[in-house]
Legacy VTK file of the C-alpha trace (Angstrom):
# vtk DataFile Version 3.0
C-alpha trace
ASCII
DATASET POLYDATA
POINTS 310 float
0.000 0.000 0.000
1.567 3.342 -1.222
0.318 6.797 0.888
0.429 10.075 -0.619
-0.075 13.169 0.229
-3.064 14.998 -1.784
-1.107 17.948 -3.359
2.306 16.394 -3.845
1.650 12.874 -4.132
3.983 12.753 -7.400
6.987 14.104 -5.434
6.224 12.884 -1.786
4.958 9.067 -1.661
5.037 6.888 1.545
4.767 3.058 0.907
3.071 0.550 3.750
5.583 -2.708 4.063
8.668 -3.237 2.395
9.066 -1.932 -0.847
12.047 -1.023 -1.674
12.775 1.560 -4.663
15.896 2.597 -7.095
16.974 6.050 -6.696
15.389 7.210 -4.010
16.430 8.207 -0.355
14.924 6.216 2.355
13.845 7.743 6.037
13.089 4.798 8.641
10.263 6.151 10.788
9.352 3.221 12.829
11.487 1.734 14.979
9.261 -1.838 14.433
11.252 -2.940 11.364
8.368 -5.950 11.188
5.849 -2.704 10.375
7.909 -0.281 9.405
6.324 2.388 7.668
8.935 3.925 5.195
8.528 7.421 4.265
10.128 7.876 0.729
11.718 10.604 -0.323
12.528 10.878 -4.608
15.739 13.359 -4.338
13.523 15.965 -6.869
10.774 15.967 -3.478
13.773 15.659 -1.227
14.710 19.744 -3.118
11.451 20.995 -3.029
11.298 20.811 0.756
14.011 22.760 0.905
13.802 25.690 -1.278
12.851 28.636 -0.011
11.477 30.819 -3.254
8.211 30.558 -4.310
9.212 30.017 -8.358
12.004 27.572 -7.375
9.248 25.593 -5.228
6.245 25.263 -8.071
8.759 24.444 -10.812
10.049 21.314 -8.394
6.433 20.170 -7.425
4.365 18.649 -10.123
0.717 19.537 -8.764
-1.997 17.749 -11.211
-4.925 20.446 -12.236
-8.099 18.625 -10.697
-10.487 21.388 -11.762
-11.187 19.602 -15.428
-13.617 18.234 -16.391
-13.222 14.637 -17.527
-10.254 14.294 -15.011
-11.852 10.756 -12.850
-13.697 10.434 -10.068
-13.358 8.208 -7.380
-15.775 7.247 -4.693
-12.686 5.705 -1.932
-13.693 2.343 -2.613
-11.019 0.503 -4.753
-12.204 -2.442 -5.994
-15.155 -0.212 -6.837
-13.111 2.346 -8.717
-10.797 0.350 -10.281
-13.933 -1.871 -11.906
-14.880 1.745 -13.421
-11.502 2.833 -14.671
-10.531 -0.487 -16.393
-14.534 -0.092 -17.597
-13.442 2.773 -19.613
-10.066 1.423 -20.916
-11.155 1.662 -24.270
-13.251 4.577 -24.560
-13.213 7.800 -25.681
-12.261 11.038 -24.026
-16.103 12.015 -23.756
-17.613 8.640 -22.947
-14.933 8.576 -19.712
-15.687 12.097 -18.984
-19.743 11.198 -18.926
-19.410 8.175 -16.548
-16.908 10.273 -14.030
-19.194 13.044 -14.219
-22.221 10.813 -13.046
-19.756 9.932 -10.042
-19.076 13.869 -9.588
-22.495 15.132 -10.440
-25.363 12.888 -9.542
-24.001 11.080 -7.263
-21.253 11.867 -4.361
-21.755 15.486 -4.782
-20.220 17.471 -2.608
-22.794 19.788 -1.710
-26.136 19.497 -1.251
-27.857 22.478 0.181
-29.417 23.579 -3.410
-31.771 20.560 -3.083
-34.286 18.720 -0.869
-33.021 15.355 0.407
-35.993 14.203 -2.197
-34.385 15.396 -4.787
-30.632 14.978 -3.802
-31.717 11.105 -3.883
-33.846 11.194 -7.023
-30.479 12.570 -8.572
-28.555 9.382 -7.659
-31.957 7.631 -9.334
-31.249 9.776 -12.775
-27.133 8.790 -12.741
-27.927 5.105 -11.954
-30.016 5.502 -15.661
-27.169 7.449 -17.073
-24.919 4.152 -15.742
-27.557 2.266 -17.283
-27.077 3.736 -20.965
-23.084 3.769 -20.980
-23.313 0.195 -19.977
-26.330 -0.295 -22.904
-23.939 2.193 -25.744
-20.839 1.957 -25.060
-18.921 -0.152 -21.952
-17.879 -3.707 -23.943
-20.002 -6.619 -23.426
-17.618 -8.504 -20.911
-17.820 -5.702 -18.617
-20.863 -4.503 -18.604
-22.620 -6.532 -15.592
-19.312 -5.378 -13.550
-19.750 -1.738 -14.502
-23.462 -2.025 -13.291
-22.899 -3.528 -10.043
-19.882 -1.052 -9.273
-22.060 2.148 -10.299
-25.081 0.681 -8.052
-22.033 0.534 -4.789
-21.332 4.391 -5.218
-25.311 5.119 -5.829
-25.673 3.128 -2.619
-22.569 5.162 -0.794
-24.249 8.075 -2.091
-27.779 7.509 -0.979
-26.184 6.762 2.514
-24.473 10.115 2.862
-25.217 12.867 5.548
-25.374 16.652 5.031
-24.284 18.840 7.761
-25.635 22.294 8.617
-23.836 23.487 5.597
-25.342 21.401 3.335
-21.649 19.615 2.938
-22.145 16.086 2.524
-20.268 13.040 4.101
-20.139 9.837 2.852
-18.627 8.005 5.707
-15.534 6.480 3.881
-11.546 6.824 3.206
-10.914 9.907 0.469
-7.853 7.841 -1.759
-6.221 9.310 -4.188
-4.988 6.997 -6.644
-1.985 6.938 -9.738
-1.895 5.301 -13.263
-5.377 4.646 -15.073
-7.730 1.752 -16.280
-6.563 -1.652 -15.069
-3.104 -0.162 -14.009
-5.050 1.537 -11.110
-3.017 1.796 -7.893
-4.543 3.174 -4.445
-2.921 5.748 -2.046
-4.088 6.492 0.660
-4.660 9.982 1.595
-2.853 11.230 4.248
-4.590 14.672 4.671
-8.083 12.502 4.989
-6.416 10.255 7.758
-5.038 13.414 9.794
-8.782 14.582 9.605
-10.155 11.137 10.283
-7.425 9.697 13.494
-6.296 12.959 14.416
-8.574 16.412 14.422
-6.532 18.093 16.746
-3.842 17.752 14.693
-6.130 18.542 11.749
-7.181 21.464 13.118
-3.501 22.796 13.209
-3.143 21.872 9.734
-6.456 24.372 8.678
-4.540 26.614 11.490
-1.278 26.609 9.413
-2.918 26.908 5.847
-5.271 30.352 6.977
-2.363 32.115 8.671
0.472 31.107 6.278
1.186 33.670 2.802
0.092 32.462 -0.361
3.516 32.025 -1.033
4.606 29.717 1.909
0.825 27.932 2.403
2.287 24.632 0.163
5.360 24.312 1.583
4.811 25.042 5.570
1.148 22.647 5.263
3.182 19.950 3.280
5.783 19.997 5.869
3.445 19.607 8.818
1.551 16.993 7.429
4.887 15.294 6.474
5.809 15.775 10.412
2.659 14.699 11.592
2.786 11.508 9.699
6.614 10.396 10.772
5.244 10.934 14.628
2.157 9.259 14.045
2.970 6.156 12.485
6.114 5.746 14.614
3.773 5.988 18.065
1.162 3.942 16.605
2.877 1.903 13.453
-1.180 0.158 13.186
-2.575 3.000 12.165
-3.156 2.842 8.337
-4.897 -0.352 9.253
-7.294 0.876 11.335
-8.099 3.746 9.293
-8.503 1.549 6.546
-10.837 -0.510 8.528
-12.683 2.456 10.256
-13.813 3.074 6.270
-14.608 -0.656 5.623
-16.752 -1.231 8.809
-18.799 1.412 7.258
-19.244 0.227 4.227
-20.234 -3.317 5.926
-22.764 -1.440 8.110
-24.369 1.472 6.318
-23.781 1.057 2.352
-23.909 -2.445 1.766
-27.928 -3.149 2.246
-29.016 0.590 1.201
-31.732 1.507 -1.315
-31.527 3.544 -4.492
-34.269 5.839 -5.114
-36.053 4.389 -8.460
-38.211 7.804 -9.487
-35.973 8.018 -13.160
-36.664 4.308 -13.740
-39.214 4.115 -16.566
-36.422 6.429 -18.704
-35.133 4.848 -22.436
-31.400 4.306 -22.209
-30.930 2.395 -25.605
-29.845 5.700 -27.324
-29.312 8.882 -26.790
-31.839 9.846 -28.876
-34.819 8.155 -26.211
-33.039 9.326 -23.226
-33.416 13.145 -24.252
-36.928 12.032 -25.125
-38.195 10.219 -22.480
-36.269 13.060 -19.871
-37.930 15.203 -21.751
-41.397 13.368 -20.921
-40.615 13.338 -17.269
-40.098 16.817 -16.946
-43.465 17.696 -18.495
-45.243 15.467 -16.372
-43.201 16.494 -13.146
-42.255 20.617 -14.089
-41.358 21.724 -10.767
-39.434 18.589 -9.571
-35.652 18.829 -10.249
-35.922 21.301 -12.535
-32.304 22.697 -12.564
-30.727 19.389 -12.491
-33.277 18.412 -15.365
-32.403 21.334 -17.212
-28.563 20.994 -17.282
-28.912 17.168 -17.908
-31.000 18.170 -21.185
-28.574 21.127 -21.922
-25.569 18.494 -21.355
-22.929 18.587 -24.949
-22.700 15.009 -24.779
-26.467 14.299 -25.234
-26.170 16.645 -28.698
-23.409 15.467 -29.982
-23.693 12.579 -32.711
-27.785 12.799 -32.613
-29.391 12.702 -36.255
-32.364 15.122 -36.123
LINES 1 311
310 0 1 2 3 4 5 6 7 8 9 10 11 12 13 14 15 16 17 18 19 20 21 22 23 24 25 26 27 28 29 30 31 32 33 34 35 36 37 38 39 40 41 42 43 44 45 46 47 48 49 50 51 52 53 54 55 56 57 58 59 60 61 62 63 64 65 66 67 68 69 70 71 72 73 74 75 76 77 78 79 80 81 82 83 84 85 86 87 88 89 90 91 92 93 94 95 96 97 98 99 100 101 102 103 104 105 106 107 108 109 110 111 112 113 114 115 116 117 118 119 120 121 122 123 124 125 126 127 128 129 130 131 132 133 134 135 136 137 138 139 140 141 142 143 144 145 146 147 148 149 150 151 152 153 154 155 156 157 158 159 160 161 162 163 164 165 166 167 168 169 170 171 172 173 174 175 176 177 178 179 180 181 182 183 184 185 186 187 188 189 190 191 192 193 194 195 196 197 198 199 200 201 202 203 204 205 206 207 208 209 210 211 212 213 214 215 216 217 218 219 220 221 222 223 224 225 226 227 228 229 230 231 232 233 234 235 236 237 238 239 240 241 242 243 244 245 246 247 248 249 250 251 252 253 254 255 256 257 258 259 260 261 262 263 264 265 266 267 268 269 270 271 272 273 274 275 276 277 278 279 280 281 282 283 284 285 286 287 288 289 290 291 292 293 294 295 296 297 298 299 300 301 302 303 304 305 306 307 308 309
């Protein structure tokens, strides 16, 4: 198991168990050799840490741009998201970019306060139907049923999740980040997500750190501390990843496994895109006031338009 941190994880990643790599400086933080947790070091991270000027520091850290829009989503549940991803080997930029945008969209959203719980669920109902036609137009026959049944686990997680005050919704499980693509996918876990899960105090110094440091030094002085916090951690409780591994699957056992998914968008066509628009289209004039934004961009959505013979 490989941990990384959610900013830097391509210059700064921390294997679980014994792997040894070429070319890289090793750090023992454990004294328990037997469950040593190794925090690796590539000599290019190793530089970054240490430089001082703000240009020096962003041309040494790689930082991936999350804020596009057919980058993947991931729901924190591997076997889950690497069915998915290995789902969409073969497909095209857009097809990938509609399936992770059901994940991002209709399902683990990651606010909800624009909506009723009503219609936050009957949105998971219209993204299991979007599921429904990729697997029906263009997932490959000997992956279909897989697709399905991983799409239903992250409606499931989704219909189980809780929305705070703030309308902010939690879905009860691990946030991993993950590196390579399609059946290549490899799980890290994030080690911002277990600060905030195992350690708030400690997570509440990180938030400290990021609001009172410059824009200039907020990377490197949070990246540091979280760096820190995870040396000290592991080495005064080297079982740690485990049980915040197992805090997430507990919940999974107990809350996701059995849940229901609203069934409201059920009678819609999903053998082309064509009868989707249409039959959408016949929902919303039976139903006008129900879901009406989310309607509205689903029917204004480019992929829907694209390829349709009028």
């Amino acid at each position: 198991m490989k941990i990384a941190t959610q900013h830097y994880q391509d210059s700064v990643i921390t294997p679980y168990g014994n792997n040894h790599w070429n070319g890289k400086e090793k750090i023992d933080i454990s004294k328990e050799k037997d469950d040593a947790v190794i925090l690796e070091i590539s000599a290019k991270g190793k530089r970054a840490i240490q430089l001082k000027e703000k240009n020096e520091f962003e041309q040494n850290i790689v930082q991936v741009d999350k804020s596009a829009d057919d980058l993947p989503a991931y729901s924190g549940m591997y076997d889950v998201d690497k069915t998915i991803s290995s789902s969409l080997e073969n497909c095209s930029k857009e097809e990938q970019g509609f399936v992770y945008d059901i994940i991002r969209e209709n399902f683990l959203i990651g606010n909800g306060s624009s909506m009723s719980e009503e219609e936050r669920q009957a949105n998971i109902s219209l993204g299991m139907k979007k599921a429904e036609y990729a697997a029906n137009n263009f997932i490959s026959e000997d992956k279909k049923s897989s697709f399905l049944d991983a799409m239903e686990s992250i409606a499931k997680l989704a219909s189980a999740g809780k929305m705070n005050a703030d309308g902010n919704m939690d879905y009860g499980v691990k946030k991993g980040n993950y590196l390579g693509h399609g059946s290549n996918l490899v799980y890290t876990t994030d080690g911002l997500d277990m600060m905030r899960s195992m350690d708030s105090g400690a997570y509440d110094e990180y938030q400290r750190i990021s609001r009172e440091s410059s824009n200039s030094d907020r990377q490197l002085n949070t990246l540091k501390y979280l760096t820190n916090w995870y040396s000290n951690a592991v080495t005064k409780n080297p079982h740690m990843v485990e049980k915040y591994e197992a805090k997430s699957d507990e919940y999974i056992e107990k809350n996701v496994k059995n849940q229901k998914v609203d069934s409201i968008f059920s009678d819609l066509k999903t053998e082309s895109k064509s009868a989707f628009i249409e039959s959408l289209k016949a929902f919303q004039a039976q139903n006008p006031n129900f879901l009406s934004n989310i309607v509205n961009k689903e029917l204004s959505r480019k992929y829907w338009a694209y390829g349709i013979i009028a």
